[in-house]
C-alpha positions in Angstrom: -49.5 70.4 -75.9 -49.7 73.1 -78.8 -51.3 76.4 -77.9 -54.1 78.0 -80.2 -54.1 81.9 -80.6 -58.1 83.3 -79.9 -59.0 86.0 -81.7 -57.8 89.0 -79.2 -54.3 87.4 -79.8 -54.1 85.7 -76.2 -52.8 81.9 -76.1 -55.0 79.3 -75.1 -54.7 75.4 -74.2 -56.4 73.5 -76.7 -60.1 72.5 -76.1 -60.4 69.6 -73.9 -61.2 66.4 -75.2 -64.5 65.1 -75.5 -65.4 62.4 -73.0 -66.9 59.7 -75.7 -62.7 59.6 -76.9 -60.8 59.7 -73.4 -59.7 56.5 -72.1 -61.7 55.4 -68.9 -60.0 56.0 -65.6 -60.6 54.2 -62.2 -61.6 58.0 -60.4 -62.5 60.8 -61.2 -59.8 62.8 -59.1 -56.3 63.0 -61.7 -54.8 63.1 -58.6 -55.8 59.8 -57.5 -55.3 58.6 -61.2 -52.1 60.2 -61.6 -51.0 58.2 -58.3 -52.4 54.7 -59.3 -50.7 55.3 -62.1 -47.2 56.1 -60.7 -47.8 53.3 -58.4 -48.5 50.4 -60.9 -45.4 52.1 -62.9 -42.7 52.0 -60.3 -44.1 48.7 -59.3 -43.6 47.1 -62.7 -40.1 48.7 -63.2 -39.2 47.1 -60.1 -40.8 43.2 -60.9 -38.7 43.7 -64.2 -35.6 45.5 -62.6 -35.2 42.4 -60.2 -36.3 39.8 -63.0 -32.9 41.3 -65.2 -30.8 41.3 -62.3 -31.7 37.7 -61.5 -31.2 36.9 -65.4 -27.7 38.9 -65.7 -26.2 37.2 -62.6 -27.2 33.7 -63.4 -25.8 34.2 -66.7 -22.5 35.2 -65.6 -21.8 34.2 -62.3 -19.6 30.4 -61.2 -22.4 28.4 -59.3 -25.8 29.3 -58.0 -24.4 29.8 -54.8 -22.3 32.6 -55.9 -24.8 34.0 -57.8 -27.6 34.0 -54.4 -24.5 35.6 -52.7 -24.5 38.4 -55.3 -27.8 39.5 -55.3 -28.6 39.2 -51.0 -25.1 40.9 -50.8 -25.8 44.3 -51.7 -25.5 47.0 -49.0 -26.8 50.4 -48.4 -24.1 52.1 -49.9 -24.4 50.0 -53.3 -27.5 50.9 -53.4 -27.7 54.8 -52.9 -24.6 54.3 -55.4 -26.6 52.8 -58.0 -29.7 55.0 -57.3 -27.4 58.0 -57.8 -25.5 56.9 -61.0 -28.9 56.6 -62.4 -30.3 59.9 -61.6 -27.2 61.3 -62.7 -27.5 59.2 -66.3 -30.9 60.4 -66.8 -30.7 63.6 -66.6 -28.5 64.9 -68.9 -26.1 63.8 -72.0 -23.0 64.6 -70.0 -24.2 62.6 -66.8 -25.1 59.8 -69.5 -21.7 60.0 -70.8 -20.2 60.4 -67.3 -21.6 57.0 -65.9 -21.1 55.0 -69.1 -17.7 56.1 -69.6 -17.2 55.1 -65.7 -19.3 51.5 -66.6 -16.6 50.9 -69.4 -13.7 51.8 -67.5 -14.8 49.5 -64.9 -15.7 46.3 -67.3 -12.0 47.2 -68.8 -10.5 46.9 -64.8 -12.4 43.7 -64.1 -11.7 42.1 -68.1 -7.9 42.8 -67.1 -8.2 41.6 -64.0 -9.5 38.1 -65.3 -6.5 38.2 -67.9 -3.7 38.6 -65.2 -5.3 36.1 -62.8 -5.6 33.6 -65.8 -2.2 33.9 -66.7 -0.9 33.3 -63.2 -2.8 30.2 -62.8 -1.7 29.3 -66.2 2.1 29.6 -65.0 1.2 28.0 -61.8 0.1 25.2 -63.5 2.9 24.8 -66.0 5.8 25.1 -63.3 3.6 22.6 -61.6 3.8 20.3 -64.8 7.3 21.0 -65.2 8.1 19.6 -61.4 6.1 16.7 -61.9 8.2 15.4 -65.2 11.1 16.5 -63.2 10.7 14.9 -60.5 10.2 11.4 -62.6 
């Protein structure tokens, strides 16, 4: 909110604003206002936080079954994990760069993961191959 200078040089908050333009609110307390409005906030941040996850999980995991095992299967610990890498990403640039360095390192582990595991049931299946036309 920009200050205004009065006339013996002291700074002032601007003039508040008349009533006909402000937006109607449900009380007259800001405090109550203030909470109803943190309330219907976190409320929809949550509806859409679960909404993604069940969108993201479906979209990548095997089978429904996997993807129900996924989301009930989060402990305490993830949780307080996640809660904290998020504070930590939102409040500064480094702690943003911090946790999304540590996301990518993480997607790299799991993408190599997949690669290795490919390639061993790719051998697996070509030795099997291979004792199958030997055995003829």
């Amino acid at each position: 909110m920009p200050k205004r200078k009065s006339e013996s040089g002291d700074t002032q908050l601007p003039a508040k604003t008349p009533v006909a333009k402000r937006v109607p609110l449900p009380s007259n307390n800001p405090t109550t206002n203030l909470l109803i409005a943190d309330i219907l906030i976190r409320g929809t941040t949550s509806l859409l936080r679960k909404s993604v996850d069940k969108r993201v999980v479906k979209a990548s995991a095997e089978s429904e079954e996997h993807a129900r095992e996924v989301l009930d299967g989060r402990t305490i610990l993830t949780t307080i994990g996640l809660y904290g890498a998020s504070k930590v990403a939102t409040r500064s640039l480094p702690g943003l760069m911090l946790v999304t360095g540590g996301l990518v390192a993480k997607t790299l582990y799991d993408r190599g993961k997949f690669a290795q595991a490919r390639k061993r049931m790719e051998k697996a299946s070509a030795k099997a191959k291979a004792k199958i036309s030997s055995d003829d």
